[in-house]
BAFI-3210 file (N, C-alpha, C; in Angstrom, 3 decimals, decimal comma, padded with zeros to 6 digits):
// residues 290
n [1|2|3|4|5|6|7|8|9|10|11|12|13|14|15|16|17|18|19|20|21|22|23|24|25|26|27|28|29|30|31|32|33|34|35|36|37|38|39|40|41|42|43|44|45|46|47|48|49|50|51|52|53|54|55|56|57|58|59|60|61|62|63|64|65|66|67|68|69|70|71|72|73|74|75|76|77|78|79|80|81|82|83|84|85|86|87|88|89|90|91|92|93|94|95|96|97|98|99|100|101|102|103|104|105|106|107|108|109|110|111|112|113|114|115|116|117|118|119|120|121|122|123|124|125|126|127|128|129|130|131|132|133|134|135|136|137|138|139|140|141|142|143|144|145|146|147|148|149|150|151|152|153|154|155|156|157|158|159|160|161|162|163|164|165|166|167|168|169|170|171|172|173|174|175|176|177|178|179|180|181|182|183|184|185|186|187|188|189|190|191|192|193|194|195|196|197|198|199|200|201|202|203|204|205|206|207|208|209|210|211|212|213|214|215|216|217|218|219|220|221|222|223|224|225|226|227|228|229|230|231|232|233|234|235|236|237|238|239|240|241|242|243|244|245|246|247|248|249|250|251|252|253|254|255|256|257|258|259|260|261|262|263|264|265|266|267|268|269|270|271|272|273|274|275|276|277|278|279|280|281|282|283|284|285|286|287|288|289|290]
n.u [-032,066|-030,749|-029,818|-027,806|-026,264|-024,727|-023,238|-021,785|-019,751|-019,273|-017,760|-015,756|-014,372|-013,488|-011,709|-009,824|-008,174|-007,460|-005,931|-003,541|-002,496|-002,219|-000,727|001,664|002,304|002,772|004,844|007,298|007,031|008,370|010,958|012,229|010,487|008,858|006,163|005,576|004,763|004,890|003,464|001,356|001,877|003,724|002,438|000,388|002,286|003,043|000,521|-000,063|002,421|001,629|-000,766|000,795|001,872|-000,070|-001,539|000,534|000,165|000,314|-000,971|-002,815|-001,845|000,677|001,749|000,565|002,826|005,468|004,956|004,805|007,738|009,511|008,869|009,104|012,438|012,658|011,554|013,527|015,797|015,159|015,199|018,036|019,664|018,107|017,196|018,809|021,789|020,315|020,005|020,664|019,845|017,678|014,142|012,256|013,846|013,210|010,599|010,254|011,432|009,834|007,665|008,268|008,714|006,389|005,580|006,926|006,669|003,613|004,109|005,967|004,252|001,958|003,192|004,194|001,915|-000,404|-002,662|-005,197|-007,934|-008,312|-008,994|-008,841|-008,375|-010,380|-009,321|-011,236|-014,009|-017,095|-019,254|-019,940|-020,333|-022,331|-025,306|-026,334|-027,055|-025,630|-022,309|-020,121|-018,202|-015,613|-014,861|-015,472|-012,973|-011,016|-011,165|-010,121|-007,843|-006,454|-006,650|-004,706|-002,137|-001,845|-001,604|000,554|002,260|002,086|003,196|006,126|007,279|007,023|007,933|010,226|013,709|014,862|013,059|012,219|014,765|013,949|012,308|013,785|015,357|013,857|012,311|015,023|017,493|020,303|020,378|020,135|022,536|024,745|024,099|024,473|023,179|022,536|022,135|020,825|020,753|018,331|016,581|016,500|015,468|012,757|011,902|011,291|009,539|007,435|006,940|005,997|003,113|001,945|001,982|000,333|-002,233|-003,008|-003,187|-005,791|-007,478|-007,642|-009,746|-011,652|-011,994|-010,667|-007,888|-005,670|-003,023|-004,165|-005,222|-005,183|-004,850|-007,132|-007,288|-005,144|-004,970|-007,059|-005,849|-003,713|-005,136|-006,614|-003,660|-003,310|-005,371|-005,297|-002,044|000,742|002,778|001,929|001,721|000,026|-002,119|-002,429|-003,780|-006,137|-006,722|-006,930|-009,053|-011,414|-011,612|-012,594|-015,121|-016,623|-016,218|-017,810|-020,310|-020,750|-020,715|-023,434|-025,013|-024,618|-023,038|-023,478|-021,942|-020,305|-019,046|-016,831|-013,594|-013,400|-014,219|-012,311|-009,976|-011,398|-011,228|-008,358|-007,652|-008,868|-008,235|-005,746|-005,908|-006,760|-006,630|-003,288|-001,393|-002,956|-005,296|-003,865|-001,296|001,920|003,194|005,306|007,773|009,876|012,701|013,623]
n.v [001,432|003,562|002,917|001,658|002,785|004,251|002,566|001,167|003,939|004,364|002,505|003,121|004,866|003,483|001,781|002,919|003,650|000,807|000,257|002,340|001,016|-001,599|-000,513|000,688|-001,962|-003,970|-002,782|-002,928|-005,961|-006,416|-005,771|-007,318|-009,410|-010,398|-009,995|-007,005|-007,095|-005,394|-003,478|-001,726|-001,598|000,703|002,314|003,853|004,521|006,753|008,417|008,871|010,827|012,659|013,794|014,384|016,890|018,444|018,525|020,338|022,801|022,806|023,635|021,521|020,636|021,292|019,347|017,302|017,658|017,346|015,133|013,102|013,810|012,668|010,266|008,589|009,405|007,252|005,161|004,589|004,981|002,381|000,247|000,614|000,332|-002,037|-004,084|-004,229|-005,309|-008,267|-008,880|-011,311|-013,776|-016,434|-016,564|-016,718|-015,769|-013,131|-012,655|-013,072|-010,715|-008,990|-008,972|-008,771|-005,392|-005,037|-005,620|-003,901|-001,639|-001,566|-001,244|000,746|003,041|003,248|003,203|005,881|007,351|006,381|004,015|004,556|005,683|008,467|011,097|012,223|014,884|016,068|017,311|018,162|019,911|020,858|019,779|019,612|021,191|020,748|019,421|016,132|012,648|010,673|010,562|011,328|014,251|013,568|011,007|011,743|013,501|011,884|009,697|011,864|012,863|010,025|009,928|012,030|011,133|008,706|009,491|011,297|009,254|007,530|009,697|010,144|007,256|006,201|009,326|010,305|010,261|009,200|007,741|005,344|004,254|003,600|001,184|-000,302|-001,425|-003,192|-004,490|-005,914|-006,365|-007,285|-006,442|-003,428|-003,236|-003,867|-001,352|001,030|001,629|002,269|-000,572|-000,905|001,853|002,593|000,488|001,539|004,041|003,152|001,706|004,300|005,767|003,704|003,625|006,282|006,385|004,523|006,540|008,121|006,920|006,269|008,706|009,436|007,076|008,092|009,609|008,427|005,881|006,626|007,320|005,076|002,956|-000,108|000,358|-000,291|-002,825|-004,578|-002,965|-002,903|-005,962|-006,116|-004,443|-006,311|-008,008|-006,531|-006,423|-008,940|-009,482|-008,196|-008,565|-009,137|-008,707|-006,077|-003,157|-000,798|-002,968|-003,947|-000,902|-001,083|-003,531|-002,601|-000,922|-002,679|-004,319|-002,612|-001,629|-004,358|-005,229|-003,520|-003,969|-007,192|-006,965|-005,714|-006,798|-009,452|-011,105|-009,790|-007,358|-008,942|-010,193|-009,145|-009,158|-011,895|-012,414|-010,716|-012,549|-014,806|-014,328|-013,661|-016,374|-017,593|-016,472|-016,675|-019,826|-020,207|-018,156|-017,148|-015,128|-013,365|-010,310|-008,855|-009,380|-010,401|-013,822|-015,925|-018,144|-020,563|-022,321|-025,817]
n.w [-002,735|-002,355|000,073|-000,712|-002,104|-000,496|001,298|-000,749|-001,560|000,929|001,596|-000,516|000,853|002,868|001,391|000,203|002,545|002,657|-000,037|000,162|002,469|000,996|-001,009|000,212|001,328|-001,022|-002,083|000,145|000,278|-002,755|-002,406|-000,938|-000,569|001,271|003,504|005,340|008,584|010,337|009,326|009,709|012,877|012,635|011,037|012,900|015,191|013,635|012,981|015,977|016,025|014,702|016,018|018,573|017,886|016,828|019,022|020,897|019,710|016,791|013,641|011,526|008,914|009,187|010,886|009,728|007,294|008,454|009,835|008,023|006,875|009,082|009,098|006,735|007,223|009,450|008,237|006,427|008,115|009,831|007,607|007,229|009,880|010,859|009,111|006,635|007,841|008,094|005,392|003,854|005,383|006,635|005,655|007,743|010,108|009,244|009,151|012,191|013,337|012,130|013,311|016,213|015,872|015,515|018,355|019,162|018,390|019,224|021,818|022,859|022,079|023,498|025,888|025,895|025,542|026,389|026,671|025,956|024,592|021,849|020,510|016,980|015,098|012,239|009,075|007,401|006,471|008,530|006,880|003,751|000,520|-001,052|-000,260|000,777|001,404|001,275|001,456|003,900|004,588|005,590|004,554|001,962|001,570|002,324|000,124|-001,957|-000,764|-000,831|-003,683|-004,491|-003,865|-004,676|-007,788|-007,498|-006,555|-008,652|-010,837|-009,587|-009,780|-012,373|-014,134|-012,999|-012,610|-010,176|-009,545|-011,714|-011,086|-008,412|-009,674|-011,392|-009,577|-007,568|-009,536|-010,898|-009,157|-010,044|-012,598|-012,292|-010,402|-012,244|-013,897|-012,649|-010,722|-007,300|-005,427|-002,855|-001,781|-002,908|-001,998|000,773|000,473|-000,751|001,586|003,323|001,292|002,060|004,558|004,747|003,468|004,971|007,242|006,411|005,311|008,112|009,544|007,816|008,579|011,513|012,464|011,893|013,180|015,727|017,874|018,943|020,304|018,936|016,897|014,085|013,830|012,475|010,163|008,588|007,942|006,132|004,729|003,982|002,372|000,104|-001,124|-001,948|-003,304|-005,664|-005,887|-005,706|-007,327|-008,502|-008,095|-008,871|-009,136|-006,269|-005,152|-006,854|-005,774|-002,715|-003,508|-003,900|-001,989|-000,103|-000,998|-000,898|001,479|003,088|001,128|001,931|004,540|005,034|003,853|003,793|005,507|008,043|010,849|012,613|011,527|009,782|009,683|009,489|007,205|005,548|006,141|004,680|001,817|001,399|001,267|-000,471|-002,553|-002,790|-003,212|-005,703|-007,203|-006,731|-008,257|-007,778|-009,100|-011,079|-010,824|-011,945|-013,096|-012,140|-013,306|-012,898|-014,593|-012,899]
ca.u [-031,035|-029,899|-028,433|-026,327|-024,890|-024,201|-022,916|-020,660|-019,417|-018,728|-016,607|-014,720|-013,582|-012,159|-010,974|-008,544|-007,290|-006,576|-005,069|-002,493|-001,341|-001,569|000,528|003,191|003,171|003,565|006,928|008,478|007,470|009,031|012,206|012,680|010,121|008,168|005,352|005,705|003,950|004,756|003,373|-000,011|002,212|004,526|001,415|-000,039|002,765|003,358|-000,404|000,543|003,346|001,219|-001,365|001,502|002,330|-001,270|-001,660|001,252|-000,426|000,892|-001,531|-003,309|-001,285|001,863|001,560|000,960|004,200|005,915|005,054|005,382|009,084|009,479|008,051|010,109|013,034|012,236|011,643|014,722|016,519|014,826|015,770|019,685|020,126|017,786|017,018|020,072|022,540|019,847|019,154|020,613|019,155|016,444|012,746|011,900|014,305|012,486|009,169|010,468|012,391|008,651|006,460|009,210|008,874|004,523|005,364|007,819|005,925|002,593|004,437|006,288|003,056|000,820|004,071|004,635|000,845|-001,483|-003,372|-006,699|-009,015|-007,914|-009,786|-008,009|-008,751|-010,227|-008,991|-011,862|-014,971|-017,995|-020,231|-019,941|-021,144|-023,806|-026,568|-026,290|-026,532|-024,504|-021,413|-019,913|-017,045|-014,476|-014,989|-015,029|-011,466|-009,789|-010,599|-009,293|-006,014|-005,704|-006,277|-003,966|-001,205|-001,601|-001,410|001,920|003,739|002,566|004,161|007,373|007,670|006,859|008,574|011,808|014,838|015,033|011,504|012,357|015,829|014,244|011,478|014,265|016,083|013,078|012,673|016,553|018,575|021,774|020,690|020,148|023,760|025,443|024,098|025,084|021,872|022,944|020,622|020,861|019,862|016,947|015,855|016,008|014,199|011,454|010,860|011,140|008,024|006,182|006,454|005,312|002,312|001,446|001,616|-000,802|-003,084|-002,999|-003,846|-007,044|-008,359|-007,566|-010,554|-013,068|-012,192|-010,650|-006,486|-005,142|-002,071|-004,456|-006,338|-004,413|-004,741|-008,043|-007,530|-003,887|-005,877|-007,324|-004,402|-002,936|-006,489|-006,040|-002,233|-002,937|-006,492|-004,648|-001,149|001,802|004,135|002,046|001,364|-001,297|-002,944|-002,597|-004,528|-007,132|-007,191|-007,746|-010,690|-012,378|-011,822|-013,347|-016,452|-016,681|-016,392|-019,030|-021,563|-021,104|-021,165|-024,483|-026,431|-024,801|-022,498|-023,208|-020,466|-019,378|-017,846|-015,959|-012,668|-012,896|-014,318|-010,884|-009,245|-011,636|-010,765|-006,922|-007,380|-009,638|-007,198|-004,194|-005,822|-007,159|-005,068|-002,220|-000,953|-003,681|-005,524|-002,896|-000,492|002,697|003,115|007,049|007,791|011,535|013,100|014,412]
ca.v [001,878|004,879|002,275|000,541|003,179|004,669|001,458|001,214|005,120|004,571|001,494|003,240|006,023|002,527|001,196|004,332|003,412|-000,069|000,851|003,107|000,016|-002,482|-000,487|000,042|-003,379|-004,538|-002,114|-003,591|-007,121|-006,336|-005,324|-007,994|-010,707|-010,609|-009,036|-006,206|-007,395|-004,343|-001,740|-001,234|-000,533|001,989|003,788|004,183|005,714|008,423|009,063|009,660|012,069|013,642|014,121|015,483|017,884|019,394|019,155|021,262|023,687|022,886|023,405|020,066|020,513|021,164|018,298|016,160|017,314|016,830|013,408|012,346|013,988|011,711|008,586|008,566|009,321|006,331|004,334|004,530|004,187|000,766|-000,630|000,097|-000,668|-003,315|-004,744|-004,178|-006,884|-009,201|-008,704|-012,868|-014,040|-017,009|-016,019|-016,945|-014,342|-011,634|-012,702|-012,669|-009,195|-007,495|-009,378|-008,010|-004,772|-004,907|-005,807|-002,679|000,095|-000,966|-001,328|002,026|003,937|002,749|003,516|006,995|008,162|005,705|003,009|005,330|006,473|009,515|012,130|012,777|015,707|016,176|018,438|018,677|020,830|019,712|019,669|019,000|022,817|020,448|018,257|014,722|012,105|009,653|010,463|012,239|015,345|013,106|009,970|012,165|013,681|010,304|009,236|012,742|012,446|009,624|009,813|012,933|010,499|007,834|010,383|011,424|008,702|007,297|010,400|009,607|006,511|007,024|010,138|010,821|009,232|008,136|006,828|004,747|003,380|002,751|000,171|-001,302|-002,013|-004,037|-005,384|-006,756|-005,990|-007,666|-005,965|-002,726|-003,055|-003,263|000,468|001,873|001,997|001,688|-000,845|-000,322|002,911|002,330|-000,206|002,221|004,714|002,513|001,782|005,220|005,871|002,929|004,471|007,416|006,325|004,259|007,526|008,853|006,049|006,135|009,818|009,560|006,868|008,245|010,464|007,200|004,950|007,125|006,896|004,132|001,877|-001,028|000,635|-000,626|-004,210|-005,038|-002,573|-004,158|-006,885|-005,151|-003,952|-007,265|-008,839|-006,004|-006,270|-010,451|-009,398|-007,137|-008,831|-008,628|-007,621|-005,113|-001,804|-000,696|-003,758|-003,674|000,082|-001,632|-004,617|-002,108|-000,134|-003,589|-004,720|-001,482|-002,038|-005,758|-005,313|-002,605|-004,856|-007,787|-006,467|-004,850|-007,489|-010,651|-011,303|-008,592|-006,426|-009,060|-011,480|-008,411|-009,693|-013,371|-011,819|-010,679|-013,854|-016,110|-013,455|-014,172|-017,937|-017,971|-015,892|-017,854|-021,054|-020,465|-017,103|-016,922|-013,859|-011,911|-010,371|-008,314|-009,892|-011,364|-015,158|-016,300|-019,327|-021,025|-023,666|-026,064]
ca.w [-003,659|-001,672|000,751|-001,558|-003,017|000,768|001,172|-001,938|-001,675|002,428|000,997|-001,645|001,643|003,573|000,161|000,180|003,421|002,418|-000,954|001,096|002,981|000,320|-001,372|000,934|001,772|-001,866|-002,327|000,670|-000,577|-003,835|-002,339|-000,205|-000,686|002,365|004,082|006,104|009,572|011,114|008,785|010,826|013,751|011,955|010,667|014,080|015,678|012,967|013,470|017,283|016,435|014,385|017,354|019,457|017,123|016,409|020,823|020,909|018,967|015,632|012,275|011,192|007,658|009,040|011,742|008,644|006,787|009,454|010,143|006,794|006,915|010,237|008,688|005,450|007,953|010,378|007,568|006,109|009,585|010,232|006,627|007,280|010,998|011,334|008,015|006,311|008,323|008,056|004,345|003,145|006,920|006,425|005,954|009,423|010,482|008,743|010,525|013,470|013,176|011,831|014,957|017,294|015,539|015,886|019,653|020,164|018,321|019,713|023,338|023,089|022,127|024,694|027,120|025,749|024,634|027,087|025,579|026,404|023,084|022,033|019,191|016,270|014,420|010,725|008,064|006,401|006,939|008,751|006,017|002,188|-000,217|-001,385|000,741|000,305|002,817|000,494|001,981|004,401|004,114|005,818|004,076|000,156|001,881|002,655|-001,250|-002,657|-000,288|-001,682|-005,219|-005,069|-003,211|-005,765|-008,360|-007,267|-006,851|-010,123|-011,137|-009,451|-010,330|-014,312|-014,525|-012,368|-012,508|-008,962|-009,582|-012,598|-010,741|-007,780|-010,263|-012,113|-008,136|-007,654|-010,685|-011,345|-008,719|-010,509|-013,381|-011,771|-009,920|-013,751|-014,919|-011,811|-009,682|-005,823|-004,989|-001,121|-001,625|-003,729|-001,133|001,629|-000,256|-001,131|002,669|003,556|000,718|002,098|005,486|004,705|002,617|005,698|007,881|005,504|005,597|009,874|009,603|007,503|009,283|012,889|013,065|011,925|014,340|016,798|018,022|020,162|019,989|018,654|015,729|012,430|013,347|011,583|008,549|007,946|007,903|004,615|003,396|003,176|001,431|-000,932|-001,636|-002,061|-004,233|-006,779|-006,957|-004,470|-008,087|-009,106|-006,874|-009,406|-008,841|-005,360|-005,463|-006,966|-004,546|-001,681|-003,047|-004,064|-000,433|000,609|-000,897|-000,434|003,237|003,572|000,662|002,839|006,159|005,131|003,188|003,796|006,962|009,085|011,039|013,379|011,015|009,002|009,678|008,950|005,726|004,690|005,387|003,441|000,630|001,476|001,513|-001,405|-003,486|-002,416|-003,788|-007,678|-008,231|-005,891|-008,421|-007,624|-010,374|-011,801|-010,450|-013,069|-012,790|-012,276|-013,284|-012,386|-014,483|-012,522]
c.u [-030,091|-028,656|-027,129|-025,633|-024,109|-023,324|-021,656|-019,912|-018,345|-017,512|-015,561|-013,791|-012,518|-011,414|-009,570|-007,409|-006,838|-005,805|-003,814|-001,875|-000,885|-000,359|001,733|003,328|003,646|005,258|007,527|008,651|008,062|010,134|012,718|011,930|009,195|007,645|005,946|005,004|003,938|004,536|002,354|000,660|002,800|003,335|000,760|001,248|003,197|002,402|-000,204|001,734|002,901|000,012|-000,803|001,452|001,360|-001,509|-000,877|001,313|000,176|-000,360|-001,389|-001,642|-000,046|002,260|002,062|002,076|005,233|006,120|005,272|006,923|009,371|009,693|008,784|011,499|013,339|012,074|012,829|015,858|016,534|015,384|017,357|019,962|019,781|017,548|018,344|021,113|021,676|019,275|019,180|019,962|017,815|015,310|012,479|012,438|014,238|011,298|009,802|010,951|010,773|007,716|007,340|008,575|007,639|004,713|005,608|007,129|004,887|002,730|004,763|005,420|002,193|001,944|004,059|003,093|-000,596|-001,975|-005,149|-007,050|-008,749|-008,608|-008,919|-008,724|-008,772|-009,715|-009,767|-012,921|-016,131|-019,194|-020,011|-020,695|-022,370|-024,407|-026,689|-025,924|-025,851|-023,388|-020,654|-018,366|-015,553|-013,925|-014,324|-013,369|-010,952|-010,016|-009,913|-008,271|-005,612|-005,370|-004,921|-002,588|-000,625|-001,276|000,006|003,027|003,080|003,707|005,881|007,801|007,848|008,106|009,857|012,379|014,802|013,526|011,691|013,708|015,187|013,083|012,328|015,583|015,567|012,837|013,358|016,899|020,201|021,663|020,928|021,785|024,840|025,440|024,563|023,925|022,632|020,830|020,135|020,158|019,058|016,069|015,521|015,285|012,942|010,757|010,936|010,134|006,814|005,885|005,841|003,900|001,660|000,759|000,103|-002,351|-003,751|-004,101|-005,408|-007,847|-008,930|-008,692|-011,711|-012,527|-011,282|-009,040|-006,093|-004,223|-002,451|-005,406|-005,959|-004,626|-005,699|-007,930|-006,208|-004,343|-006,360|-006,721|-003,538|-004,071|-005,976|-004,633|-002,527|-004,270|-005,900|-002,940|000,316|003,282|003,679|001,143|-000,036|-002,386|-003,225|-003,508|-005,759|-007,810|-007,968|-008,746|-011,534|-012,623|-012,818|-014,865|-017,001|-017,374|-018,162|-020,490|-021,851|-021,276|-022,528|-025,739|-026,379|-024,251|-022,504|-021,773|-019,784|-018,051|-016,720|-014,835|-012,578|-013,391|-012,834|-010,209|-009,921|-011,128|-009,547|-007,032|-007,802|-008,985|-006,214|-004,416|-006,184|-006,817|-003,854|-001,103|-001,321|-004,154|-004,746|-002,082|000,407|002,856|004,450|007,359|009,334|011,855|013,820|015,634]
c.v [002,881|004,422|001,523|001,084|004,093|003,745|001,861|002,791|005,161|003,276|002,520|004,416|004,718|001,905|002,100|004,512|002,225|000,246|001,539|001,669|-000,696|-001,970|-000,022|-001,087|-004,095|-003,677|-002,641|-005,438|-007,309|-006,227|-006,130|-009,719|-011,108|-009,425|-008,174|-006,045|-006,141|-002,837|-001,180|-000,174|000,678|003,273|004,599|005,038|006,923|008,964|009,534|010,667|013,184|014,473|014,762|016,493|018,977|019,772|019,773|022,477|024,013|022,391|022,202|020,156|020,601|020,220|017,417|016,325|016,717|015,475|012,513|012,445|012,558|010,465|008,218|008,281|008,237|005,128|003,772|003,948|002,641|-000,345|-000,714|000,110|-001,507|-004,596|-005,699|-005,556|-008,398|-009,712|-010,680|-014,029|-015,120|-016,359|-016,129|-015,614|-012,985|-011,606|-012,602|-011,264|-008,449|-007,976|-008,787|-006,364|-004,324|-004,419|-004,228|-001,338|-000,016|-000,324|000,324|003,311|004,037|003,528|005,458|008,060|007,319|005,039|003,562|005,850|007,958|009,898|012,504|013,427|015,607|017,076|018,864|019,125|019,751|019,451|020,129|020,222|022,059|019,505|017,173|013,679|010,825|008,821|011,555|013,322|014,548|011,831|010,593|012,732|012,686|009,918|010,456|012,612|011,446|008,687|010,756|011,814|009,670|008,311|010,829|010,311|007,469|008,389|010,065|008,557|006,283|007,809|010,548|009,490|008,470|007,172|005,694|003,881|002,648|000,631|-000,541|-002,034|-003,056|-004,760|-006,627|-006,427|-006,064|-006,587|-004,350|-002,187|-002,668|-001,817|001,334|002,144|001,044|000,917|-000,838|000,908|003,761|001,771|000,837|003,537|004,336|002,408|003,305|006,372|005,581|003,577|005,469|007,433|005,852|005,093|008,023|008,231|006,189|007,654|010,217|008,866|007,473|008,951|009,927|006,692|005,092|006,748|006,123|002,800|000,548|-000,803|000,576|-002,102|-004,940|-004,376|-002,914|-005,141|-006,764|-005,026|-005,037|-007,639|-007,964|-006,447|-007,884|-010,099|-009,242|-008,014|-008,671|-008,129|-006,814|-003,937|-001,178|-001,514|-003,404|-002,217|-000,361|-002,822|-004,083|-001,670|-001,324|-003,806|-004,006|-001,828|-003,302|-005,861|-004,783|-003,614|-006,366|-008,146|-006,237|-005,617|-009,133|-011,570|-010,954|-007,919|-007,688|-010,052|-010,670|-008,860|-011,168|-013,041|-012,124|-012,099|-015,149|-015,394|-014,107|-015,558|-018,363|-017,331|-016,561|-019,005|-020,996|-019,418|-016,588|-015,868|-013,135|-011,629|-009,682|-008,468|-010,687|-013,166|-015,462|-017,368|-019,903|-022,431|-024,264|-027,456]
c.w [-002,994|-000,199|000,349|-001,875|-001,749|000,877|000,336|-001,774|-000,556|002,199|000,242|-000,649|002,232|002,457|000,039|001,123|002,737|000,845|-000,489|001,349|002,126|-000,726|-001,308|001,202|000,343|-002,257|-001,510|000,181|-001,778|-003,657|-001,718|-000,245|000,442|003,112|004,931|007,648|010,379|010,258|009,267|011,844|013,495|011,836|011,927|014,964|015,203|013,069|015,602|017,183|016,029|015,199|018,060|019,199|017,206|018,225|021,215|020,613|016,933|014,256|011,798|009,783|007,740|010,210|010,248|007,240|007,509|010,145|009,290|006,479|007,740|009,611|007,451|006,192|008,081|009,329|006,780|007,287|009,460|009,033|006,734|008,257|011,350|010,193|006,960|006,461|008,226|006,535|004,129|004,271|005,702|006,602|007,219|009,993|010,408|010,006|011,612|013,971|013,009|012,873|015,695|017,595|015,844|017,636|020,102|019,838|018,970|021,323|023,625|022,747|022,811|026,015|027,126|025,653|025,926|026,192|025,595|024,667|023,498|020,499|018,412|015,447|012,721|010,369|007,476|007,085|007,444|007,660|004,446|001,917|-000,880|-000,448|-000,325|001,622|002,438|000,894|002,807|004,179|004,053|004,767|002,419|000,330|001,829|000,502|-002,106|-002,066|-000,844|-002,576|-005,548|-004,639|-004,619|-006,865|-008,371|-007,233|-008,000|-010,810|-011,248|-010,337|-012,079|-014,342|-014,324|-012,567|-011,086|-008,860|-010,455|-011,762|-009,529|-008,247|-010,844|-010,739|-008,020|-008,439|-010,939|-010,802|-009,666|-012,075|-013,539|-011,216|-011,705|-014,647|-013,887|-010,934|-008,295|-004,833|-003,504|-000,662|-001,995|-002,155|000,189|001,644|-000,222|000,857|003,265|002,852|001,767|003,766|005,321|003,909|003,857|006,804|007,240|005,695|007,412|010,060|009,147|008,197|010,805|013,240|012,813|013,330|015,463|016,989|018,980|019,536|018,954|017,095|014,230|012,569|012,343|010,138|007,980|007,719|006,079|004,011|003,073|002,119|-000,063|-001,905|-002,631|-003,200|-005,610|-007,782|-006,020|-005,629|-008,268|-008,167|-008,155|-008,919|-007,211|-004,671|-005,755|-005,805|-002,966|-001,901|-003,256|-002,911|000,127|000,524|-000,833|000,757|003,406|002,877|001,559|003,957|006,493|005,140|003,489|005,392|008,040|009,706|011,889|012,840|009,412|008,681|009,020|007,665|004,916|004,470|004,827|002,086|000,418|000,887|000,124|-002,823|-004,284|-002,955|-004,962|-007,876|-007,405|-006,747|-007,914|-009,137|-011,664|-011,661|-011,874|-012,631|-013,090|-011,956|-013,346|-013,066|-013,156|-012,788]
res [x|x|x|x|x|x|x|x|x|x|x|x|x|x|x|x|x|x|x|x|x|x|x|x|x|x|x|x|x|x|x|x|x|x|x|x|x|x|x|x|x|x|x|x|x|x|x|x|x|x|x|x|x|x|x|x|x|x|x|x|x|x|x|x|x|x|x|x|x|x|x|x|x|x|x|x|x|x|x|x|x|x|x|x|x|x|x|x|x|x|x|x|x|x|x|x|x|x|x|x|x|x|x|x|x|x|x|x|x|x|x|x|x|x|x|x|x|x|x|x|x|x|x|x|x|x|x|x|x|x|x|x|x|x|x|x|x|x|x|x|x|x|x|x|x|x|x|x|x|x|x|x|x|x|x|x|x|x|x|x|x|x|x|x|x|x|x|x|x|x|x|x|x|x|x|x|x|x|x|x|x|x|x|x|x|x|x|x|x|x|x|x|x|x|x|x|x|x|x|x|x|x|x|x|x|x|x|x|x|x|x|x|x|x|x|x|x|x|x|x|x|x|x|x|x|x|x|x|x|x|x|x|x|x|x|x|x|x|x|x|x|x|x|x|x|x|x|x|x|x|x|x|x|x|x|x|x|x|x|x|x|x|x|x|x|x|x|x|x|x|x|x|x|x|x|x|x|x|x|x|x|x|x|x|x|x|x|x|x|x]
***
């Protein structure tokens, strides 16, 4: 019993990571219609700036404002010089633009940082005010960062105006353009969130499975399963899709598949999604006369 619920607990810390991605990747699919192939890499090099920062001698906490400034930034950038001109561009032309995009951040981080394993520092203490071997300090941090995350930008979105315009951007664009919402710069908002949610995500894991150019590919991996579990319209859902993943992984890593077939895990998930609920489970269903 005490392993299952280790098990299930040590899930619901990677569930928190994928939740993060899946739901930056469902806001940029909402805004555009297509995955985000390069949000792994994105997250990985804002976790390397935020590494610089702290090896420079710069306070974990203000490293990670800092990189979240950055990453919001950078995110924004990339949607109106590279995105932008290509917005009416065939699908193909997207994919190809976010594999490019995988190639160049993982290339220019490996160039700039070495492709060598590198230690990234926790925030949180080494040991939990009560004894429990359940779960560990870092692991109960990564789901309070982020519940408080998720927390907030429900907030946003709910409550503020630019939160509410940039949901009815997505939504209706055309209908959006008629009240006066600039939907351009909604859209580059939104990826300048989803970046920064991704940063966030990069940062908690970096001190599990250690920092190096290549260490987002398997839990993107996740964060799509999630995004495609939950619902690619609805970012709630998607939240949910990652912590299910989370503990999924860990229950059938443990009891039924072992660790080495983790990955093809996810994509029977994907595949098995995609064919009897291709919403997802919270997902809306949009149906097109034609």
């Amino acid at each position: 019993m005490d392993q299952f619920l280790q098990q299930t607990l040590s899930g619901l810390a990677n569930g928190a990571i994928y939740a993060s991605l899946a739901l930056a990747v469902v806001m940029i699919y909402q805004a555009i219609d297509h995955f985000n192939f390069a949000q792994g890499e994105m997250a990985m090099f804002s976790t390397f700036i935020a590494w610089q920062l702290i090896a420079w001698g710069a306070p974990y906490w203000v490293a990670f404002l800092v990189c979240l400034a950055i990453s919001f930034i950078g995110g924004m950038a990339i949607e109106r010089i590279i995105f932008a001109p290509i917005h009416d561009a065939p699908a193909l032309s997207h994919v190809v633009v976010f594999i490019a995009l995988t190639l160049i951040f993982n290339a220019m981080a490996g160039f700039t940082w070495e492709f060598t394993i590198k230690e990234f520092p926790s925030p949180f203490p080494a040991e939990l005010p009560f004894k429990t071997t359940l779960i560990g300090p870092h692991e109960l941090g990564i789901v309070g960062i982020t519940l408080i995350m998720l927390g907030l930008i429900y907030v946003f979105f709910r409550f503020t105006p630019v939160g509410l315009a940039m949901r009815a951007a997505a939504a209706s664009p055309d209908s959006a353009l008629l009240v006066g919402i600039s939907v351009k710069k909604m859209l580059g908002l939104g990826w300048g969130l989803a970046a920064a949610i991704g940063a966030v995500a990069g940062m908690m894991i970096a001190p599990v499975v250690f920092l190096e150019p290549n260490m987002m590919l398997g839990i993107l991996l996740y964060g799509f399963a999630g995004a495609v579990v939950g619902g690619l319209t609805s970012p709630g859902g998607a939240v949910v899709g990652g912590f299910l993943m989370g503990v999924l992984e860990n229950l059938a890593g443990a009891y039924v598949i072992g660790s080495e077939l983790k990955l093809t895990f996810a994509l029977v998930v994907i595949v098995t999604v995609l064919l009897f609920r291709p919403a997802g489970l919270f997902g809306r269903v949009v149906v097109q006369r034609v």
